[in-house]
C-alpha positions in Angstrom: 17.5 24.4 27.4 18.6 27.4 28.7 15.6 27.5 31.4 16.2 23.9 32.3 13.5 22.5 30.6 13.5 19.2 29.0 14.6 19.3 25.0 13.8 16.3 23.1 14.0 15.1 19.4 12.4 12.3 17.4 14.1 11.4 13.9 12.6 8.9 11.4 14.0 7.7 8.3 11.8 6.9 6.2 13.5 5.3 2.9 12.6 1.9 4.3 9.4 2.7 3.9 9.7 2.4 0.1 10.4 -1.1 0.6 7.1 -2.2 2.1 4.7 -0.4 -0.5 2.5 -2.5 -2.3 2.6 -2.4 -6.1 -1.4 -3.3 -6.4 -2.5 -0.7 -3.7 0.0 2.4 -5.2 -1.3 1.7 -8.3 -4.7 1.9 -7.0 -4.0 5.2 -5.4 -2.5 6.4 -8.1 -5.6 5.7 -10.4 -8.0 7.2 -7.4 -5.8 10.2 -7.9 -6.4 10.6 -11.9 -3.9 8.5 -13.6 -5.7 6.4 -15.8 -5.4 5.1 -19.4 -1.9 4.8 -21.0 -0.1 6.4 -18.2 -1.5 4.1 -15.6 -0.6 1.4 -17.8 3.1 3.0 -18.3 3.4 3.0 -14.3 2.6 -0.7 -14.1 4.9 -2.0 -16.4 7.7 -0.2 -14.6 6.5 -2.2 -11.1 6.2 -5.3 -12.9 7.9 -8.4 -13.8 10.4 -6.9 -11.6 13.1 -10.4 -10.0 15.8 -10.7 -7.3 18.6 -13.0 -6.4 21.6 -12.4 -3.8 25.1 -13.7 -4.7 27.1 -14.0 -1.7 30.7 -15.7 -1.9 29.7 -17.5 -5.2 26.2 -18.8 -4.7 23.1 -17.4 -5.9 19.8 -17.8 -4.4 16.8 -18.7 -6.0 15.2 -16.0 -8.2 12.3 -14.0 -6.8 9.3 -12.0 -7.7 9.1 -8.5 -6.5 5.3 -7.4 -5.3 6.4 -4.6 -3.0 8.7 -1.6 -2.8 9.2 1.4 -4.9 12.8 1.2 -7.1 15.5 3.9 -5.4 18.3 5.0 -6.3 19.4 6.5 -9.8 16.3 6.8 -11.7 16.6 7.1 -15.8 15.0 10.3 -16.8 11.8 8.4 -18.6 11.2 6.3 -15.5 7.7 6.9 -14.0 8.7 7.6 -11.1 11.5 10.3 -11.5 9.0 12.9 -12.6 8.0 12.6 -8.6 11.4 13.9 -7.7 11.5 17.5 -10.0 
């Protein structure tokens, strides 16, 4: 900057891009990677049977399956996932 050159900076957030993974393909990476057996199995059940609705000024939409996107937020210790974040 101070030789009068151009300065520039890119920024990317990148939480969103929780919400578009796939359950079937992380879990297939994940088992490419070595989980396998009971804590494969463990990691599944945590991404599945997972439902949605919205509530906005008294209604409630229809409830909805959940195929994609990672949980955020406060994770309980024995989640699967929180043992990514130590």
């Amino acid at each position: 900057m101070d030789e009068g050159l151009l300065t520039g900076l890119i920024s990317i957030d990148l939480k969103k891009a929780f919400d578009t993974v796939d359950h079937e393909i992380l879990c297939q990476k994940r088992e490419h990677y070595g989980v396998v057996g009971k804590e494969l199995s463990w990691f599944k059940s945590y991404l599945s049977n997972r439902k949605q609705y919205y509530r906005f000024n008294g209604a409630d939409s229809n409830i909805n399956d959940i195929n994609v996107g990672v949980p955020q937020g406060p994770l309980p210790r024995s989640s699967p996932i929180s043992c990514l974040y130590k």
